[in-house]
C-alpha positions as a Markdown table, in Angstrom:
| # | Residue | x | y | z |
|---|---|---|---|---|
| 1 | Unk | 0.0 | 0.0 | 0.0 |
| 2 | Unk | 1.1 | 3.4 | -0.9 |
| 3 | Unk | 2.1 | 5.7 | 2.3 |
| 4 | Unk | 1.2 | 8.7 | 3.0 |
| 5 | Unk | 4.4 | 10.0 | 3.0 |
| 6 | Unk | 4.5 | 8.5 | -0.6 |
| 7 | Unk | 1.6 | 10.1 | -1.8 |
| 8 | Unk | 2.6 | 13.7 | 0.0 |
| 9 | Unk | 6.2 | 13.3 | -2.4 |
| 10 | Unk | 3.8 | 12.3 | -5.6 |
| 11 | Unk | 1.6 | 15.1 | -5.2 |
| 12 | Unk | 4.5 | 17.6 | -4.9 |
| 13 | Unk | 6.2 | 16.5 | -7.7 |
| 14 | Unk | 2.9 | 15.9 | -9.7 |
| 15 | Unk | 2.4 | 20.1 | -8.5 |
| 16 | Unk | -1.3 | 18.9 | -6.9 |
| 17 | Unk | -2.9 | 20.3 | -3.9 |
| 18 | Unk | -4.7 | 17.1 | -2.2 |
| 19 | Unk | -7.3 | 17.5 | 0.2 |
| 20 | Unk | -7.7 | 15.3 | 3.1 |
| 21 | Unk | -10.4 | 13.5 | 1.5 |
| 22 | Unk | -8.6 | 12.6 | -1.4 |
| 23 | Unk | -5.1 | 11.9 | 0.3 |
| 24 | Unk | -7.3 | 9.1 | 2.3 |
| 25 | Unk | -9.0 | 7.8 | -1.1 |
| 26 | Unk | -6.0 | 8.3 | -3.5 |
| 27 | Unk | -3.9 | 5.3 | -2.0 |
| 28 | Unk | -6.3 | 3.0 | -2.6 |
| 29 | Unk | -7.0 | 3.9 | -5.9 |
| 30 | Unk | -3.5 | 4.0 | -6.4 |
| 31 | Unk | -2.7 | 0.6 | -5.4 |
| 32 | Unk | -5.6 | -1.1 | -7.9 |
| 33 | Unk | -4.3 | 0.5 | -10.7 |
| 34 | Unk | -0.9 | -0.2 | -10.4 |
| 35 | Unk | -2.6 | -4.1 | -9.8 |
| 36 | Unk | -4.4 | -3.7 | -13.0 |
| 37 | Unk | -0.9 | -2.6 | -14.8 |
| 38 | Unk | 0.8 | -5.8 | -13.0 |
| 39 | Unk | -2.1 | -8.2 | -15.0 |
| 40 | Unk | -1.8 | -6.2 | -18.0 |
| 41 | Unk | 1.7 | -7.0 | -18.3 |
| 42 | Unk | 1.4 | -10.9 | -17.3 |
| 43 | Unk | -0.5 | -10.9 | -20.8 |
| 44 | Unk | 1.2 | -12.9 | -23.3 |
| 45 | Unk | 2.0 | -10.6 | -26.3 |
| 46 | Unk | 3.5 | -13.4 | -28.1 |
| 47 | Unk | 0.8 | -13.5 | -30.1 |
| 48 | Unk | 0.3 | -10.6 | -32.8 |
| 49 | Unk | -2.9 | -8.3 | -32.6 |
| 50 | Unk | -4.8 | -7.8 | -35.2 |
| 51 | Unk | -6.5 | -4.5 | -35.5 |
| 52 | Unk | -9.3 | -3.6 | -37.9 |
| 53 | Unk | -8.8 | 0.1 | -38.6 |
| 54 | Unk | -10.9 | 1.8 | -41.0 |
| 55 | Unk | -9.2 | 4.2 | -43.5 |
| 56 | Unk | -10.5 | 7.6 | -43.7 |
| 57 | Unk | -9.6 | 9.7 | -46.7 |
| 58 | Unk | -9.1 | 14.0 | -45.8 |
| 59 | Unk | -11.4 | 14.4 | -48.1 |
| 60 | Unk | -14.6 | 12.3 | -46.4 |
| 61 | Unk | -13.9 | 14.5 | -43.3 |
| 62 | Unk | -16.5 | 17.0 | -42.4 |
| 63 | Unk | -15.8 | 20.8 | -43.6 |
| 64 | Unk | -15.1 | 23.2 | -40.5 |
| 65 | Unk | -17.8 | 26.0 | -40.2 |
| 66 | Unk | -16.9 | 29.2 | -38.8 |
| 67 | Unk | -20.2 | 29.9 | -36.3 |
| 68 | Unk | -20.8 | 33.7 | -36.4 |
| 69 | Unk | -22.6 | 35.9 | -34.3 |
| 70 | Unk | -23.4 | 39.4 | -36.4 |
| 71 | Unk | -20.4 | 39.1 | -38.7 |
| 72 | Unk | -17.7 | 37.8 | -36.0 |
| 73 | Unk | -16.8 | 34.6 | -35.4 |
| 74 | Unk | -18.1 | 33.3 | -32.0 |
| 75 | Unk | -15.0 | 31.7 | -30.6 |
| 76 | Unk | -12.7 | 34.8 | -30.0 |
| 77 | Unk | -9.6 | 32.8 | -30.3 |
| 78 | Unk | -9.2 | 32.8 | -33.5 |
| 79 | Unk | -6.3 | 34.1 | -36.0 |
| 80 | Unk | -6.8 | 36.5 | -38.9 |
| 81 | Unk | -6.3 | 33.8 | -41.2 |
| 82 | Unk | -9.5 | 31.4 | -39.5 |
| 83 | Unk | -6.8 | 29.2 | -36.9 |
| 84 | Unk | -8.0 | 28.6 | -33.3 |
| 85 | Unk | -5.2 | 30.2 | -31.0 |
| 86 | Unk | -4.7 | 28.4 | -27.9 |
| 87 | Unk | -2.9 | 29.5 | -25.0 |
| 88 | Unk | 1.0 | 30.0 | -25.0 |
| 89 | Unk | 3.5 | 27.4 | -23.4 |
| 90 | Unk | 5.2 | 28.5 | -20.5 |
């Protein structure tokens, strides 16, 4: 089982601010996942995995719409040239 102490140093590192409640619930959850990750990798991957992915051409996509609003585009974040801006990396 995951300390507390443990969980304290993850949370730090991890830049989260845990409250009581979920310092007392997190270990727990904690523990079955990393039990679920143990099973996954007893799985034999020996054998090879067939997946059955469907090919999508650019030009069966849908069209993006600009939704506007008396003349301007509704989401403010957008460029001149019709881009959505998001928010700058720090």
């Amino acid at each position: 089982m995951i300390s507390k102490d443990e969980l304290a140093y993850l949370a730090k590192i991890s830049k989260l601010d845990l409250s009581e409640d979920e310092a007392e619930k997190f270990p727990k959850q904690l523990e079955r996942t990393i039990e679920y990750i143990d099973i996954l990798a007893q799985l034999s991957s020996d054998d090879p995995i067939v997946l059955d992915l469907q090919e999508i051409k650019f030009d069966e996509l849908r069209d993006d719409v600009i939704n506007t609003s008396g003349g301007r585009p509704i989401n403010k974040n957008l460029t001149e040239d019709g881009f959505l801006k998001g928010p700058k990396m720090k």
